[in-house]
N, C-alpha and C positions, 0 to 999 in steps of 0.2 A: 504494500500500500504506500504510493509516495502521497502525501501531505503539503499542499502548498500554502503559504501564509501570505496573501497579498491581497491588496484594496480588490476593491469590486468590479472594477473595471476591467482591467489586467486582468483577474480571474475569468471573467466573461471572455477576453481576448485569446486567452489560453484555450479556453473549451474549443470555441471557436475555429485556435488553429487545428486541436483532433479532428473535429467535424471534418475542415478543410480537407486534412488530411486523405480522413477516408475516402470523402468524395472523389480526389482528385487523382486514387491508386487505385482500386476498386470498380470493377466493370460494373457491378450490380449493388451498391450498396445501401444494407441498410440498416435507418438508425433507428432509433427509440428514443422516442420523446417523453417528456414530463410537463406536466401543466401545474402551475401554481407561482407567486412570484419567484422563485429562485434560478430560472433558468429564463427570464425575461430579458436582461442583457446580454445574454447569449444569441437568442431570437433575433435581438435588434440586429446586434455584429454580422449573423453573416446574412441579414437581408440586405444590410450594409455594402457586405461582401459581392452579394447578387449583384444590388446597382450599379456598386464602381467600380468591381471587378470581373464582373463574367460568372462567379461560380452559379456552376447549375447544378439545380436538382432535380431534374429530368429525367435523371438514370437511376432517380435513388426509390425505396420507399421509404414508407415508417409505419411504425408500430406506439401504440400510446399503450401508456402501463396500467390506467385503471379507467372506470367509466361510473357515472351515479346508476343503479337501477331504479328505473319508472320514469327519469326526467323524459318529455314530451319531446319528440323528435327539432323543434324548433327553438328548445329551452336556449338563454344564450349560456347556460351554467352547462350544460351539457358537454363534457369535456372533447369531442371529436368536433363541436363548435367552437370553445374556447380557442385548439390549439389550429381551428382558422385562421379564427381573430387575431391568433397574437404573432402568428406565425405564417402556417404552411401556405395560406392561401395569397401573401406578400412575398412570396418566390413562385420557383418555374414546379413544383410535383406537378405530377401529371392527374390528372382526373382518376381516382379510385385507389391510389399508389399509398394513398395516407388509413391507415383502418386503427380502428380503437376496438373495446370488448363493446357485444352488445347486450345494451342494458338492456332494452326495450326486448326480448328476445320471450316467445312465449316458455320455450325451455333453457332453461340460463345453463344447467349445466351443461347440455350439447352446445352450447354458443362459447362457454369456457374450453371445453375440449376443442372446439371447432377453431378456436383465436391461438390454441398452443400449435393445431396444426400448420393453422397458417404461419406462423413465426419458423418452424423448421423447413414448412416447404420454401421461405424463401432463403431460407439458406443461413438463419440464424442471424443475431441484431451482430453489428458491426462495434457499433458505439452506443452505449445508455445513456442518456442523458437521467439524473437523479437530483432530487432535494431530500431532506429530510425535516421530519416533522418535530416539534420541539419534547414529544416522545418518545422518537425514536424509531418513529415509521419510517417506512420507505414504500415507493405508492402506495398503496390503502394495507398492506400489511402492518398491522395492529401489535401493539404488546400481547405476547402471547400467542403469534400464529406462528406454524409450525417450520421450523428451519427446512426442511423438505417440499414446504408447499408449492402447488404448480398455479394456476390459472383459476378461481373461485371464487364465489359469492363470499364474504366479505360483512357484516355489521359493526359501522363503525362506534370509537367510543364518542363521549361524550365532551370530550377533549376536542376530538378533529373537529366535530358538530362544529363546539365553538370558536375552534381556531378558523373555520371554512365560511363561519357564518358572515365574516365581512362580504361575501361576494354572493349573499341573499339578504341584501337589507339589515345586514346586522342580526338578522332573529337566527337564533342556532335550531328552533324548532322548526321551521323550514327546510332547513337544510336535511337531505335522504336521508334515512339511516342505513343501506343498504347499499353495497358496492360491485361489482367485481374487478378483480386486480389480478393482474400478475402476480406469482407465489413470488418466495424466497428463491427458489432453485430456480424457476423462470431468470428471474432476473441475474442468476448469477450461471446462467448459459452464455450470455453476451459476453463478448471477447473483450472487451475493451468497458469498463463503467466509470463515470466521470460526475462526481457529486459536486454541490456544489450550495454553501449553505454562508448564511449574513445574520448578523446581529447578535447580542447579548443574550438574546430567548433562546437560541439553539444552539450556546455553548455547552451546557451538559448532556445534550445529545451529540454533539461532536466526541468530545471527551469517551460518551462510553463507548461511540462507534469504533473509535481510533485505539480505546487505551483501556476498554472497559474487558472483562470475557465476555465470549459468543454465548450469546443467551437470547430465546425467544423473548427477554422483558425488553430486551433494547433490540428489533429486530436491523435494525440497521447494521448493529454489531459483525451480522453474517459474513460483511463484504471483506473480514479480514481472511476470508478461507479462500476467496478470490485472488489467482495469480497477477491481474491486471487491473488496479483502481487509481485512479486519481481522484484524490479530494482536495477541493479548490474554496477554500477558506478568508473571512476577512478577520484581524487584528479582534474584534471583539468576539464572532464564533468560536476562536482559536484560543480563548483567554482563559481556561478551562484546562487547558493541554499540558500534562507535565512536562511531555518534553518539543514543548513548544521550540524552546530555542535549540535542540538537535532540529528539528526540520528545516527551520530557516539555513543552518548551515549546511544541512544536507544540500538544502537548495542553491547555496550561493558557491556549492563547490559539485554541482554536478556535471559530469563528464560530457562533452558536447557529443560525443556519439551516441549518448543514454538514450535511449527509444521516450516519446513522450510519453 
């Protein structure tokens, strides 16, 4: 797991050049997106990228990691509309290349089975894009779901309710209680995961991610059994970190050959 400790910006700019990256080695690539603010300046950079630079995503698809069950095909909370709005539909994907889990699905668990088949038919996520919740989630995987899990419906707690409730009027009783998500091992099939977390609220969910044991109470914890993570941190998420200042150094003495 490398750990970077830098503003928000720079973080975002870094994600960004993975993305690049893969787009620009990769016949077919594809990524895995996240919806919520933490991968927002990332969004912007490479539509950024799109405009002044040419990169396309034309060749690429994606995959989103969770979806609300019952929101109405046209909700704009609807997360396969969110990551329109904030995203896919401000670059070049091709019409149907973008898919999320379906909520609205009369049988959820064949739609959950049906969403893992599609991730391997296409030949497995390339890059994940990740936040984490100031619990310790990672998409709708909750304290307590199981390090094994693949693709499932999901009830969230009470915590997400209200952490999610800004973006339904403030009311948390609005907000679904019902999700599906990507499991734990779903997520940790993707070659490349690339988290990406701000502020003073999700320092202790940094900390146990990075420094805590692997435990279903912090499931974010799991990505240290993952041979490939970047987590991309700012000064106050990071403030939490025993060994805050080995990363920095790590960082500031990494080998220019080092794979990002």
């Amino acid at each position: 797991m490398e750990v970077v400790i830098a503003p928000g910006t720079e973080a975002a700019r870094l994600a960004a050049d993975i993305v690049e990256s893969v787009l620009r080695s990769r016949e077919a690539p594809v990524l895995g997106l996240a919806t919520g603010s933490s991968p927002l300046a990332v969004y912007d950079e490479l539509v950024r990228r799109r405009r002044e630079g040419g990169l396309s995503f034309a060749h690429a698809r994606a995959f989103l990691l969770d979806e609300y069950v019952g929101l109405p095909a046209a909700h704009p909370e609807r997360y396969v509309n969110v990551i329109g709005r904030e995203f896919t539909s401000r670059v070049d994907f091709v019409a149907g290349n973008v898919r999320g889990p379906d909520g609205l699905a009369d049988d959820l668990d064949r739609a959950c089975a049906e969403y893992e088949a599609a991730i391997e038919a296409a030949g497995g996520v390339d890059v994940q894009i990740l936040g984490i919740g100031t619990d310790g989630h990672i998409a709708f995987n909750e304290p307590g779901s199981s390090l094994g899990s693949r693709t499932r419906l999901k009830t969230l707690t009470g915590q997400t309710r209200r952490d999610n409730a800004r973006f339904f009027g403030g009311d948390a009783d609005i907000v679904p209680r019902h999700c599906l998500t990507q499991g734990l091992t779903t997520i940790l099939s993707a070659r490349h995961l690339v988290l990406l977390a701000t502020g003073h609220v999700k320092a202790l969910a940094v900390h146990q991610m990075v420094e805590g044991p692997v435990s279903a109470m912090w499931p974010a914890s799991v990505l240290q059994l993952h041979p490939h993570v970047t987590v991309l941190v700012d000064d106050q998420a990071a403030s939490r970190l025993q060994l805050g200042d080995y990363f920095r150094e790590v960082r500031a003495h990494k080998p220019a050959w080092q794979q990002a």
